[in-house]
Structures are given as structure tokens and as C-alpha cells.
N, C-alpha and C positions, 0 to 999 in steps of 0.2 A: 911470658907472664904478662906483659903489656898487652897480649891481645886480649888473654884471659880479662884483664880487668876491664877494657873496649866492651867485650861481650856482657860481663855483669851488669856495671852501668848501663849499659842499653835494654837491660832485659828490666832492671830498676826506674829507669825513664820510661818504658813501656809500659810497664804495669801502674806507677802514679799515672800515666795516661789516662788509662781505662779506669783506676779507679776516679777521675775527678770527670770523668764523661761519665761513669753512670751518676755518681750522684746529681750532675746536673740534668742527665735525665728523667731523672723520679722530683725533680721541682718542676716539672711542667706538669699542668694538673688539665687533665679532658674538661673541656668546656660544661658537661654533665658533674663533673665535680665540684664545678665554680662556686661560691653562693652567692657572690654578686652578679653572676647573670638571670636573669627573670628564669620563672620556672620553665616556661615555653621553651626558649632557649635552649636550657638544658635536655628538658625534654627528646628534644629534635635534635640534639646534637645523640645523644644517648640509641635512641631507632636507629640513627644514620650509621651503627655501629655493627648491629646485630642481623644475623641471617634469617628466612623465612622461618626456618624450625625453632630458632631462640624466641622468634616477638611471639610464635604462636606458643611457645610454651607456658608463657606469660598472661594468656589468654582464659584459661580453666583457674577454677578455685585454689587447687593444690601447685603453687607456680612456684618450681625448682629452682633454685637459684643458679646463673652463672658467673663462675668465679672469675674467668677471665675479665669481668666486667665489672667488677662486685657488687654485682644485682645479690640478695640474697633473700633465701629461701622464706615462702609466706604462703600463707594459706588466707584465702578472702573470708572464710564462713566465718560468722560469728555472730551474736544474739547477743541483745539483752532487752528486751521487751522490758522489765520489769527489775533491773537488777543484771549483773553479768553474770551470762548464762553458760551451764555443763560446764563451770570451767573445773578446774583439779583441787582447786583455791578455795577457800571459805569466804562468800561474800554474804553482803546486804543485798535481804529480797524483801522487795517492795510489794505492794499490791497489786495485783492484776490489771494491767491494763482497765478494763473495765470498771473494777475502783475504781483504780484512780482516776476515770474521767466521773464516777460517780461524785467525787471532789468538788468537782465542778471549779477548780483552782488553777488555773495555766500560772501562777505566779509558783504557787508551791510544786509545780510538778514540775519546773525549773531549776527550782531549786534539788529537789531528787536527781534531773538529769547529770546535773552539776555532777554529783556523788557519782552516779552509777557510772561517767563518763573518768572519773580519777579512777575508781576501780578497776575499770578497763584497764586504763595507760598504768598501774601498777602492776598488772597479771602479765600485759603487751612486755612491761620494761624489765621484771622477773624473767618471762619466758626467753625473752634476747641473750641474758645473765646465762640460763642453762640451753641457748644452742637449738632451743625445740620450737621456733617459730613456723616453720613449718606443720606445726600439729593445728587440727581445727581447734575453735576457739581459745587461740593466744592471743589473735588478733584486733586490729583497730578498724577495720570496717565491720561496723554493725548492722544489721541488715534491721532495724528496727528506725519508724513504727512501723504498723499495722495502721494505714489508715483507708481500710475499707470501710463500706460502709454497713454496718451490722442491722440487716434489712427485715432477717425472715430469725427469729428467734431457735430455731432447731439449727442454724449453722455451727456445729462443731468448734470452728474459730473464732466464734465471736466474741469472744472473753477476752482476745488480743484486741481486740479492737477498742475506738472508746467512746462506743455505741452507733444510735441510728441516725442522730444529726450531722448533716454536713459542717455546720457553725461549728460545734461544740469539737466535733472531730477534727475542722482547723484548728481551732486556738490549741488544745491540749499537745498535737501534733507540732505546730512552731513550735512549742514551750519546750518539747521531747529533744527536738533536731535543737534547735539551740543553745539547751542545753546540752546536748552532746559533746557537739560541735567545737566550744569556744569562742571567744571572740578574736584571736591574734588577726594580725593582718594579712601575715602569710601562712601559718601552718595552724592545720588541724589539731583539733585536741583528740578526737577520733573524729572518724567518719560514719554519717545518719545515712539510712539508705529508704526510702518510700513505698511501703508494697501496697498490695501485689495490684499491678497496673495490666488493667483496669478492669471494674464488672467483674468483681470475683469478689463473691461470699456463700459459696457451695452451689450443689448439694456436693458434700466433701468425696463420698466414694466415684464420683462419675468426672473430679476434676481433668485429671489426663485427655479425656478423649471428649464434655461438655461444650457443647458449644450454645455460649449465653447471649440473649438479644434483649434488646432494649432502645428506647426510642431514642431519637437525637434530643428531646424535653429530658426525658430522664436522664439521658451519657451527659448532659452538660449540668442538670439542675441538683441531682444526689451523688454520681458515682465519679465527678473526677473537680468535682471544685476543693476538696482538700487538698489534693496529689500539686493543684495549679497553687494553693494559697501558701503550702510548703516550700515551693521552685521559688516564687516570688516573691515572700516574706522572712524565710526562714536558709534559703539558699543551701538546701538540701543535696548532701554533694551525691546522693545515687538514687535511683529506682530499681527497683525488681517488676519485671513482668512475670506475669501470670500465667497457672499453667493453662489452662484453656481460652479457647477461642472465643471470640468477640466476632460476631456478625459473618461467621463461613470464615476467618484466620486465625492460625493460634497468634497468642497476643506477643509472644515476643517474636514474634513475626508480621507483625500488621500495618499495613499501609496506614491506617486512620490512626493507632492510637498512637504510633510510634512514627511514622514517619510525617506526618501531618501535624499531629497535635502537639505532640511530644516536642520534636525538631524542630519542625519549621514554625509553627504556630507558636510556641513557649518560648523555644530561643533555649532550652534546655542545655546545659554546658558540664554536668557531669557523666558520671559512666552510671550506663542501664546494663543487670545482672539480671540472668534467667533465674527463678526459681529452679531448684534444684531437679537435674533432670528433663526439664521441659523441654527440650530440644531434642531430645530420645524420642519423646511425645511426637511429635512433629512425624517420624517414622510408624511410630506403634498403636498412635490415642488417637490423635486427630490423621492419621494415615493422609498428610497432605503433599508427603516426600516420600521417593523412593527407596533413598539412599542417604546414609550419615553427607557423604561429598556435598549434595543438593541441600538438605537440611541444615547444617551448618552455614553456608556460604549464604545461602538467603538469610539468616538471623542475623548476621554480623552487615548484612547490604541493609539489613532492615533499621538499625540501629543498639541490636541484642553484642555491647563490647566485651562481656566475661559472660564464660558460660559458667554455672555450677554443675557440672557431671564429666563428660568426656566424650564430646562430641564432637569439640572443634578440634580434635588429634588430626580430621579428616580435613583440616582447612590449607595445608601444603599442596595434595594432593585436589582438591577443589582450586587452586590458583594455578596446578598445572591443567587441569581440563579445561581451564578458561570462564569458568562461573565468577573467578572473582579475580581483584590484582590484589599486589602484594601492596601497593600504594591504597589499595579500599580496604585491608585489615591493618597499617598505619593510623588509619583516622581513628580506629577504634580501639591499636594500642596505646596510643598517646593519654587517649580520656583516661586510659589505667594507669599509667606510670604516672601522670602527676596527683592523681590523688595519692600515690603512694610519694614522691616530692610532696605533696604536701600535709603526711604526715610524719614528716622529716626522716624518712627512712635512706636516704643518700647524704645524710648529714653530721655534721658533729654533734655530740648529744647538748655542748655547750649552745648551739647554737638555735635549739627546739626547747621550748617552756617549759615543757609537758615530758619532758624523758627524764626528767628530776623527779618526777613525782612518787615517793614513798613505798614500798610492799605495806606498809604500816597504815595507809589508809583505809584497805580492808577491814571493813566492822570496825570503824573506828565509831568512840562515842555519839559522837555528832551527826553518823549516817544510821546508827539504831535508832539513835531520837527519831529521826525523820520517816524513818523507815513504820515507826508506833504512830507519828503524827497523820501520817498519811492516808495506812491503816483504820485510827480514827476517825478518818475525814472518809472515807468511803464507806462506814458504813449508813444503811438508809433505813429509819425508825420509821414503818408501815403503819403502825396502830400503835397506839396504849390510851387504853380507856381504862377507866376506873383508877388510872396515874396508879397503875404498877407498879413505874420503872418514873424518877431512880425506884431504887428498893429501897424498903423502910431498915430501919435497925432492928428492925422485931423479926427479920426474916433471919432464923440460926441453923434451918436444914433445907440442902437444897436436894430433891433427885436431879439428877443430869444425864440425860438419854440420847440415845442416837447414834446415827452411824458417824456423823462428823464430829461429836464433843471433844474426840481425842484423837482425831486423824490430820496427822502432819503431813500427808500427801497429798490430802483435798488444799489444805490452805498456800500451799506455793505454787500452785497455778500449774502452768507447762512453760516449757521455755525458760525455767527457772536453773538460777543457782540453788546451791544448798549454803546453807548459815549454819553459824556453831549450834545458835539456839533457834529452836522451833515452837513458840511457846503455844498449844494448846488453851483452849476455856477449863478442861477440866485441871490443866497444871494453873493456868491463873485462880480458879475459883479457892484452888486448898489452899494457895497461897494467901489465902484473904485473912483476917483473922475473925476468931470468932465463927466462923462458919466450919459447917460439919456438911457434906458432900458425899452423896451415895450413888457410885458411877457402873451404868452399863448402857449397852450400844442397843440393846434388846435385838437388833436388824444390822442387816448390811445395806447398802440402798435399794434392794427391790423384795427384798425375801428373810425371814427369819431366821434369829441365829438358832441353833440344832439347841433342842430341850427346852426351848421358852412355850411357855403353857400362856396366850395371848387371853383366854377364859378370865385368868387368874395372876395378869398382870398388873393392876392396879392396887392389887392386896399388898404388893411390899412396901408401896409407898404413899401409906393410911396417915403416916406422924408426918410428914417432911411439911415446910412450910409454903413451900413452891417445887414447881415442876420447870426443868428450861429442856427444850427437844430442839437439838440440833441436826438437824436431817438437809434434805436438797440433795444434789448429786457430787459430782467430782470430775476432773481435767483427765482421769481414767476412763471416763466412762464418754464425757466430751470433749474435742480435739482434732489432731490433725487427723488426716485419714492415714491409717496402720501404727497410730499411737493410740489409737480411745476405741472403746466401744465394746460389743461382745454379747449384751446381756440385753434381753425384751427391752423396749424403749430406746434402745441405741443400737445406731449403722454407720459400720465404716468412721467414724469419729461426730457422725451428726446425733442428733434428736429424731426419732417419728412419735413425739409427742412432748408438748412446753407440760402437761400435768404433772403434779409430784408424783411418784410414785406409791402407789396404791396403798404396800403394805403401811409407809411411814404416816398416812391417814389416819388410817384404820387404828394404828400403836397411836396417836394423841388424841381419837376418839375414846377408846379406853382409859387414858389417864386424865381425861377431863369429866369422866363419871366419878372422881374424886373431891369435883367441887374447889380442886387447889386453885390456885393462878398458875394458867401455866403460858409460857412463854414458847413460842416459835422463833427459832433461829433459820434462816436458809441460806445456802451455801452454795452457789450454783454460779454458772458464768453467764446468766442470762437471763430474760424472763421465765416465770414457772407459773402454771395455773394450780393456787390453791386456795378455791372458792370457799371451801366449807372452813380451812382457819380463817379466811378474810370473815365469816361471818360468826363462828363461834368462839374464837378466840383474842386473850384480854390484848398480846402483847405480837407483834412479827415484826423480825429485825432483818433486814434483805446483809449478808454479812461479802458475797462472791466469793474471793478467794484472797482471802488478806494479809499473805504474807508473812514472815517470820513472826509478827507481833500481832497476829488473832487474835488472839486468845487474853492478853492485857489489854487491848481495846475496846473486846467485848464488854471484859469485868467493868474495864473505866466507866463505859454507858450503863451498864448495868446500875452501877454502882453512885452514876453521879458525879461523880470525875468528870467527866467529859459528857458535852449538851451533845448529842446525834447534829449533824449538820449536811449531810449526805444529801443528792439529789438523782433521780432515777431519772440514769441516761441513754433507758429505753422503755418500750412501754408494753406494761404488763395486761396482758391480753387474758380472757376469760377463760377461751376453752380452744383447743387445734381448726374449731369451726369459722376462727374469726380471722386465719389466715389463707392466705391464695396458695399452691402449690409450691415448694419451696423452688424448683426451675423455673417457676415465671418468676422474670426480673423485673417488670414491669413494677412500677410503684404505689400504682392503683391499690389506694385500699391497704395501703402497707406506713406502719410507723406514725409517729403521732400528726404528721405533717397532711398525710392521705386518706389515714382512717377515717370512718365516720362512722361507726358502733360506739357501744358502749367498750369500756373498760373497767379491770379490774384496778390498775394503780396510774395512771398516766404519766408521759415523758415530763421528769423535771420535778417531780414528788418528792416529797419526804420532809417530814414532822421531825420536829426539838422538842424540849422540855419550857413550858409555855406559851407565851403568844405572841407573836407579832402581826400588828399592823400597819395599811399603807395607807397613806391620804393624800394631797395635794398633790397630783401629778399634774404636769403641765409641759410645753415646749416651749422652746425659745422664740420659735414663730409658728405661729399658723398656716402659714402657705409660706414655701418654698421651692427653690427653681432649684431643677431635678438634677444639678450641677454641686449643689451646696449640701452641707456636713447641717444636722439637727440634732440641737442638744436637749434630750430628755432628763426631766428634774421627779423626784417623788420623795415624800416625807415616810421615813420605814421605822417605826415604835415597838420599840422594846418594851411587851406590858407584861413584863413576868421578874422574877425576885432571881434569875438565873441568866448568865452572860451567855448571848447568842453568836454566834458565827454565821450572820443572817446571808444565804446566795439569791440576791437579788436577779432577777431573769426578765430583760425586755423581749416582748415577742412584739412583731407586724402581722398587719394583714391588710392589702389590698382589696377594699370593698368590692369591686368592681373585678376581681378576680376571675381570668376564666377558669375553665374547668379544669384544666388541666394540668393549671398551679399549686402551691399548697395552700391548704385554708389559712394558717397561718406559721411562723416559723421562729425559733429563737436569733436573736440579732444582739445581742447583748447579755455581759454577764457582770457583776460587781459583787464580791464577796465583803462584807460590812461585820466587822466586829462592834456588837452594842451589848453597852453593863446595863445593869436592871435599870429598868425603865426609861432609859435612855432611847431620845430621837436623833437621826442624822436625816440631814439632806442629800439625797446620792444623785449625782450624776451621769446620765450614760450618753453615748455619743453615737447616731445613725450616719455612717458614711454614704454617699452618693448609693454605693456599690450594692448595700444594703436594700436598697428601694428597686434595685436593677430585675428584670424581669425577665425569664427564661422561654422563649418561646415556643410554639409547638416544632420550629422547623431547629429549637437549638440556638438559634441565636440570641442574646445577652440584650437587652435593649432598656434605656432608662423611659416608663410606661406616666406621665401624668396623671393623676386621679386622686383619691383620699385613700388616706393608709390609717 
């Protein structure tokens, strides 16, 4: 009996043992756990952990979690250009890129990014809730902007982008990433990523396998000063390269843009993302590799840290053939795992800002306001003569025609979420009161609807008081290549012609043998040539693709509500004759910067309801040393009985300009609210950098002379 109780006790002392050994084993926390050690730290204690096949799993977009670690499951892809994109969720969609640099606002499109940046971290902190973080767009790295530079008006993408100025395509781009972004010290609110690096804006069907050239004047003067003023100003945590080649390399493979400029030159410190697939390219388009093993291992030696496809599966197998070490795909898993450290995904939720944030900020009040304001502010008032517009009270019947008046798929762009509400011109106009609204599309955009007798189309609408024809095209028709295109006028996602299409002339030639007033609406991601409304008609409102709230910001302009205060931030060109081939990248003769034709509307256009004018411009000195900041002054008069939202625009020009410079260039922008008849003194401010001169061998040099 006494041994028995010997035996009990010891097997009771044994097992308190073990249990008071494991618990103090589960209080030591892996260094990767800590949050007091810096994220490096962590970082490097965390690799130092996992085998070749776990860091490289971690390497592609779809990167599986492991549990022994508790890495967990993510998926890199995610959008929101304009709004968070495909998600499953009802968000706020904002205006197209292209709006919204029509804006011409980097203060207010900060404030959107704000929004579209909590929508994200509420879809990211719902999706974690149900388990599916792993599905494409749950996540927080956003592969947005778009700041190429929108060169040749038939590119497909250009409506992501936001437009043909480098100036105008930095500020919007800091305002985008920074607002994404957040401010904390240590963790991201989400992550902005910079595309597509570098010399990519089509032509879109030949991207895979294009190989684009361009001078060392133009690769430093147009196509990479935004990607540089983002890393610098905005501390943009990723880039995406491009699918095509740059000068005989594809670009996420390139010694110059990536290993040179990118690295060593910039000092660049986040992770660079292949555009989806580009690395397959590498084997199939640009046939510069033989084998995935070769093709992978050079993109990750190149600086290419996550692929988007499934390329780098072959990167085990490429460190055993000796193309790469396991210590050279370290350098490039680390860039990955602290952006994800530093979107607190190894953390406590107590411990990250931003994983507090709401499912209930979706379409919350306060991001539909912004979402109409925005909206408002992009659209660009072309013409009204005979002061159309606002409309009088005497107008009680309107026709409303076209193929866009009530197409909710033209106005959310691409790359879009979907919203509860989609509001329409023809759902704002019924809504108006007092007015009586007689609605048909007569067209689709190239060809007539089946039974419309075109002879005998103007007969129905003899009584109405006005005519509004909403036509231009659609993100269907323009876009990515294998998401747009199909029908005459459009390839593979591009343009082979900026004219409007034919038949939508021809239908507001007939209804202006009426004598009504009629109104042109266009709806397009781009410039369009439509010569014969610029000359015979009273009213053309440039609207792109605006978003959940079209349609009420229309009526607002229409209506008077809202002065148009919109600026065209690309330049409308007269006929396909006045551009170069769209495969020369060359800049010659391209954008308002190099043109020297005429034009139909020029960069930085667009008219309000009255007048403003400017007087007393002056500087603070007349001669300065090419080291020093110049402060430009002008007196800007509000002479109209209507509050303006005046976008004040400094441009330079170097007298003494060689050829190969731009004649002149935007450098400055200040948006000025003035009540009727009200003057303000505005001030704009020329940095050194501003005056800086790009020269033909590429080099950046500050030039003495008169500007």
C-alpha cells in the first residue's frame, strides 16, 4: 500500500511537472512575435526560421499560410483605383481616375483616398472575421495608382491614369498614396503600390511581347518623374513593373529601370510586384528565357520581390541549378514580410489603428457626399454660348438621348467597385421636379437600335423644350486588353480612332434640324474628336466616367447647383491626323507640352458659369540664383453674380529653350474659392527643381537664363 501511494505521488509530481514546464514554455514569445523589437528584427528573426520552399511560397500573390509559424494565408492582388475594387461588399465609387485628376484638386483627392483607404481596412477586417483572406481582393496592398503617363489618347488605360502631365500626375499621385497610406509611425493604414514601371501606355494588345523605346530626354523628362516624386514625397510602399520591355529587357527584369534607377539611383526600400503574369512573358512575349528556372531567378536577381502568376514555383529548383542563392531570394523576401509587419498582420489588433475600423464605414454618409463632390469637380463645361446652362425655369420638357443617359456601366469606369446606388442623368432628371422627361438611347455606341427610322427621328421631339444627348463611349469598349474592345473603332482594349463615333453625329445632326437647344454630354476616358459639335452646338460637357453620382452632378450643373469647375487634363486633339503612331514613345509632337498644331480644346480647359479675371502678376524677385524658391503673386476677380471654384494654373517656359524641351509646362496649381465679385491675391511657389532642365543625354541640370 505504501508503495502504491510512492507510485501515485510521483506520477502527481510528474505530471505538475510538465504541466508548469509547458506553461512556461508558451511565455517565451519568438523574437518575430515581439513588438518591441523594430520590425527588421522581426523580420530576420522570422526567414531565419523557414525553409527554401516556405519563403518561396510567400513569394506569388496567392501566399498560403504556415501554421507552424503563424504566417497566415493572403493574397497580394487588390485595386482600388478609384474606390475598393470587385470586392463582394457594396462600396463608394468615386470617379475615374481621369476625373478626378480633371479636379485638378490633390487636397480633395486626399481626402477621398482617406475613404477609399477605411473601406479597404473594413472589407481587409470583415474578411479576417470570415476566415477568407486568402481570396483576391480582401486585401491591403493596393496595387493603385496608375501613374503613367497618358501620352497617345487611343491607349486603352488611360482613364486610370490622371493624364498627360508629369506635374499634375505627381501631386494627384502623392495625394492618392498618402492618402492611402496613413500617417502612423509604424504601420500602414494600407499599402499604395506605383504602376506600371516604366514606359508603358500601350498599344494595349501587343503589351506581352512590345518592346518600347525612348530617349534618355524623354525616360527622365515625361515617363519616370512621377514613379521618382511618389518614392520621395509620398514614400510609396511598392511598385509594379511592366509588362513589356524597355530598350531589348522586359521591365521587371531590367538592368536600367530596376536595377539602376529603381535601387541604386532612388534608394528605393519597398517591394517591386510583377504585373500579373509578366514573368510567363519573359518565356512566351518577350521569348528572352528559356525556361520558367532561368526566367524566374533573373527577375528576383533583377529586383522583381513577388511575382503576380506562378512563376517563381521554379525558384527552389533555380537555387538548386545555381542561378540564384537562397540568401539572394532572402533579400526579396524580407521587402515582403515587412510590408505585411507593417500592415500589422503579426500583431495584436490592440496594437494596429486601423483594424478597429468599422464594416459600417462602407457608403457611409460622409463618403457619398464626397463621392458627388468629386464627381462634380470633374466634370469639364466645353462650351455654352447663348448661357444655356444653368437652365432657365421655362425649360418643363426635356428629350434625353443616347447611349449613355442611363448606362450604369459606362459611368463606374473599370477597376471598380459596385455601390448600392448607381445614380443615372435620366434617374436624376425625373427626379427633378417640375420637369417632364422623354427618354430613349436611339443608338448603342456605333450603330442603331433595331426599328429607329433615323429619316423621321426628329418628328417625336417637335414640343420638348430642350434636347441633352449623352453619347462618347465606355470602359467596355476601352481598357485593359481582354476586358474592352470588339466592335469598329476598338482593339484588344485600345482606340484606332480618338473621333466620336459616326452614327452618334449623324442622331444630333438630326435633332438639331429642330432648332431646340441641344446639349452634348460625352462620356469617354479620354480625348474624342468631335469637330462638328465643337462648331454647331450651343452646350458640350466633357462628363468621363463619373462614378456612382453621375447623374446628380450632372443635373447639379445643369441645373445651377453647382458652377462646372473642371480642368482638361489632357488635350483634345482635332482629328487621328495630329497624332504620331501610337508605338512611337517618342514625345515629339505628343501632349500639350510638345505639340505644335492647333487644337480642339487644350490641356487645363474648362469654363464656369461667368467670368473670371487676372491682373497684377508679379514675382518676388526678378533675378534669382538658380538655388532659390520664387514666389509668384496674381490678382484672380470674380466678375460674375455666381461663387466660383477658380483652378488657378502657373506654367514656365525657358526662353531660350532647346528643342528638345517643352515649350512650356504646368508647375503650379491653387484651387481658389471666390463669391461674386470677389478678388483674392494667390500665391504660388517655383522650387529650384521646377526651373531644372532635362537634358538631351537625360541629365537633370539647373540651366540660368529667363523663364
Amino acid at each position: 500500500m505504501l508503495e502504491m501511494n510512492n507510485r501515485y505521488f510521483t506520477k502527481v509530481l510528474l505530471f505538475g511537472m510538465i504541466i508548469i514546464t509547458t506553461s512556461l514554455q508558451a511565455q517565451v514569445i519568438p523574437p518575430y512575435l515581439n513588438t518591441d523589437l523594430s520590425i527588421d528584427e522581426r523580420v530576420n528573426d522570422l526567414v531565419s526560421r523557414m525553409t527554401l520552399e516556405e519563403k518561396v511560397s510567400q513569394m506569388t500573390h496567392t501566399s498560403r499560410g504556415i501554421n507552424r509559424l503563424g504566417i497566415p494565408d493572403y493574397n497580394w492582388w487588390n485595386e482600388c483605383l478609384h474606390g475598393v475594387a470587385r470586392s463582394t461588399e457594396k462600396v463608394t465609387v468615386f470617379p475615374q481616375p481621369i476625373g478626378l485628376a480633371a479636379s485638378f484638386n490633390p487636397e480633395e483627392l486626399f481626402k477621398s483616398a482617406e475613404m477609399i483607404s477605411d473601406e479597404g481596412r473594413a472589407v481587409y477586417n470583415a474578411s479576417v472575421k470570415k476566415g477568407n483572406t486568402l481570396n483576391r481582393y480582401t486585401g491591403l496592398t493596393f496595387w493603385t495608382p496608375n501613374v503613367n503617363i497618358f501620352r497617345d489618347p487611343r491607349w486603352g488605360r488611360g482613364h486610370e491614369t490622371y493624364g498627360e502631365d508629369p506635374y499634375l500626375t505627381s501631386e494627384m499621385g502623392i495625394s492618392m498614396v498618402k492618402g492611402l497610406q496613413g500617417n502612423d509611425s509604424t504601420y500602414l493604414k494600407v499599402s499604395a503600390c506605383a504602376k506600371h514601371f516604366a514606359v508603358h501606355s500601350g498599344p494595349e494588345p501587343l503589351r506581352h511581347e512590345f518592346n518600347a523605346t525612348a530617349s534618355d530626354h524623354d525616360l527622365r523628362d515625361t515617363y519616370l518623374p512621377a514613379f521618382y516624386r511618389l518614392i520621395k514625397e509620398a514614400d510609396v510602399s511598392g511598385i509594379m513593373c511592366a509588362y513589356n520591355s524597355f530598350n531589348g529587357q522586359p521591365c521587371c527584369g531590367s538592368n536600367l529601370l530596376l536595377r539602376k534607377i529603381l535601387l541604386h539611383d532612388w534608394k528605393f526600400e519597398g517591394y517591386v510586384t510583377s504585373d500579373c503574369w509578366a514573368i510567363t512573358d519573359f518565356l512566351y512575349g518577350h521569348k528572352t528565357h528559356t525556361d520558367s528556372i532561368s526566367a524566374s531567378s533573373d527577375a528576383v536577381l533583377h529586383g522583381t520581390d513577388l511575382e503576380c502568376g506562378d512563376t517563381y514555383r521554379s525558384l527552389p529548383a533555380a537555387v538548386n541549378a545555381g542561378l540564384i542563392t537562397e540568401e539572394q531570394i532572402d533579400i526579396s523576401l524580407k521587402k515582403l514580410l515587412k510590408i505585411r509587419f507593417r500592415l500589422g498582420m503579426f500583431d495584436p489588433s490592440c496594437k494596429v489603428p486601423y483594424s478597429n475600423i468599422p464594416y459600417e464605414v462602407l457608403e457611409s454618409r460622409e463618403h457619398q457626399e464626397q463621392a458627388l463632390k468629386m464627381a462634380r469637380q470633374s466634370m469639364v463645361l466645353l462650351k455654352n454660348e447663348k448661357k444655356v446652362l444653368p437652365l432657365s425655369s421655362k425649360i418643363k420638357k426635356i428629350a434625353l438621348i443616347g447611349p449613355n443617359a442611363d448606362n450604369r456601366i459606362t459611368q463606374l469606369g473599370n477597376y471598380n467597385g459596385i455601390p448600392s446606388r448607381n445614380i443615372t442623368l435620366l434617374e436624376a432628371l425625373r427626379s427633378e421636379k417640375g420637369i417632364e422627361v422623354i427618354y430613349d438611347s436611339v443608338s448603342d455606341f456605333v450603330k442603331l437600335n433595331e426599328g429607329v427610322d433615323l429619316e423621321r427621328l426628329a418628328d417625336k421631339y417637335k414640343d420638348v423644350d430642350l434636347i441633352i444627348y449623352v453619347g462618347g463611349i465606355s470602359p467596355i469598349l476601352e481598357g485593359e486588353e481582354g476586358d474592352a474592345g470588339g466592335l469598329e473603332g476598338f482593339v484588344g482594349g485600345d482606340r484606332t480612332t480618338i473621333a466620336l463615333p459616326a452614327i452618334q453625329t449623324e442622331v444630333m445632326k438630326r435633332l438639331n434640324l429642330l432648332g431646340k437647344p441641344l446639349i452634348f454630354i460625352c462620356m469617354s476616358g479620354g480625348a474624342m474628336s468631335f469637330n462638328w459639335e465643337a462648331e454647331n452646338l450651343p452646350v458640350i460637357i466633357q462628363a468621363w466616367y463619373g462614378g456612382q453620382s453621375t447623374g446628380t452632378a450632372l443635373a447639379d450643373i445643369l441645373f445651377g447647383r453647382y458652377n462646372p469647375s473642371g480642368k482638361l487634363p489632357v488635350t483634345f486633339y482635332h482629328s487621328d491626323a495630329d497624332l504620331p503612331p501610337i508605338k512611337d514613345y517618342s514625345m515629339s509632337n505628343r501632349t500639350y507640352r510638345y505639340f505644335g498644331g492647333d487644337v480642339l480644346y487644350p490641356f487645363g480647359y474648362g469654363l464656369h458659369y461667368g467670368e473670371t479675371n487676372y491682373d497684377g502678376m508679379s514675382v518676388d524677385k526678378a533675378e534669382s540664383d538658380v538655388n532659390e524658391s520664387v514666389e509668384v503673386f496674381v490678382n484672380v476677380t470674380n466678375d460674375s453674380r455666381y461663387t466660383v471654384n477658380e483652378i488657378v494654373q502657373l506654367y514656365i517656359r525657358h526662353v531660350d529653350a532647346a528643342e528638345y524641351e517643352p515649350g512650356y509646362q504646368l508647375k503650379g496649381i491653387e484651387v481658389v474659392k471666390l463669391e461674386p465679385y470677389e478678388t483674392k491675391k494667390v500665391k504660388l511657389t517655383l522650387s529650384p527643381r521646377d526651373f531644372a532642365v532635362i537634358e538631351e543625354d537625360g541629365s537633370c541640370v539647373a540651366v540660368p537664363g529667363i523663364y
